[in-house]
VOGU-3710 file (C-alpha; in Angstrom, 3 decimals, decimal comma):
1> xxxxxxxxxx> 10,716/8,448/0,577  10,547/5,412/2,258  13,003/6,448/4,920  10,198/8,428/6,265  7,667/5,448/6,583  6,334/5,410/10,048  4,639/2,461/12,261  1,182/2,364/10,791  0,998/4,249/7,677  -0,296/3,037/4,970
11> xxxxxxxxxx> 2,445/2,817/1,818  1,107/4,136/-1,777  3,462/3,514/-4,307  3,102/3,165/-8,219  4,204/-0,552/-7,958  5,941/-3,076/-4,825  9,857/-4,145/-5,504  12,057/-5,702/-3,156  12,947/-2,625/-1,583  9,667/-2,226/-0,060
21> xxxxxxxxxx> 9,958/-4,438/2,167  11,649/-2,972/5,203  8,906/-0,349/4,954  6,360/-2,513/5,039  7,029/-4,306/8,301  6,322/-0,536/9,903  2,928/-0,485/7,486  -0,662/-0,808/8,123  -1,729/-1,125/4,654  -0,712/-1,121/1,267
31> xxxxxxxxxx> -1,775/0,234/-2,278  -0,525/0,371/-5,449  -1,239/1,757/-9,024  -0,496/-1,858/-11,353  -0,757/-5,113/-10,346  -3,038/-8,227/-9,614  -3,315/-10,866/-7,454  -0,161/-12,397/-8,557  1,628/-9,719/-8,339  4,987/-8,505/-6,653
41> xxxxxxxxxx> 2,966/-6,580/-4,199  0,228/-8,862/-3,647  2,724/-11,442/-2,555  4,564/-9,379/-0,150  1,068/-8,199/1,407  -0,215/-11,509/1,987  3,361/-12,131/3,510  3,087/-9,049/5,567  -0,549/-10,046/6,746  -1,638/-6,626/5,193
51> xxxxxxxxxx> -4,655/-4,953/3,107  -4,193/-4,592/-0,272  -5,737/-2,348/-2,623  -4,862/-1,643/-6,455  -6,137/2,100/-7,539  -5,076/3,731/-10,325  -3,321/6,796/-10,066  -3,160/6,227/-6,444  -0,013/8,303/-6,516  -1,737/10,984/-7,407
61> xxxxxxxxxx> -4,798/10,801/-5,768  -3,421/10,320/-2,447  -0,963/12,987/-0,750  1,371/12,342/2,117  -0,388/13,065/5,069  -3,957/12,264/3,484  -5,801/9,644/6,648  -6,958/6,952/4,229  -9,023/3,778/5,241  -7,865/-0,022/3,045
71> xxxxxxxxxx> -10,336/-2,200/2,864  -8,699/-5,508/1,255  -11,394/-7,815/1,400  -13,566/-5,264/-0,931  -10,904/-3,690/-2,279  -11,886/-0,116/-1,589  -10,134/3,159/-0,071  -11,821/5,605/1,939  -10,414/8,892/2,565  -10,881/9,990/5,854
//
């Protein structure tokens, strides 16, 4: 699935790896199910200059497609 990130999207995933990072240099935003500010993901969004957000059951709250706003700094997600 992460073939089909495109320039701006923002990436939902159940937790960050390694892998993610070639998507995330085409991402807007990121969040993810588990974590904290220590985190995998946390570190690779503050490397990628990009809003973070942990939600639980993001995955299945959010659908591909969904228009979703991340708001880091409160740490909030607005559907659109």
């Amino acid at each position: 699935h992460l073939a089909r990130v495109q320039d701006g999207d923002v990436l939902v995933v159940d937790r960050a790896t390694p892998l993610y990072a070639p998507a995330l240099k085409k991402a807007k935003g990121l969040i993810i199910e588990q974590g904290g500010k220590l985190s995998h993901a946390s570190v690779l969004a503050r490397e990628y200059a990009l809003p973070c957000v942990i939600l639980k059951d993001a995955t299945s709250l959010l659908h591909e497609g969904d228009v979703v706003k991340v708001d880091g700094e409160g740490g909030a997600v607005r559907l659109w």
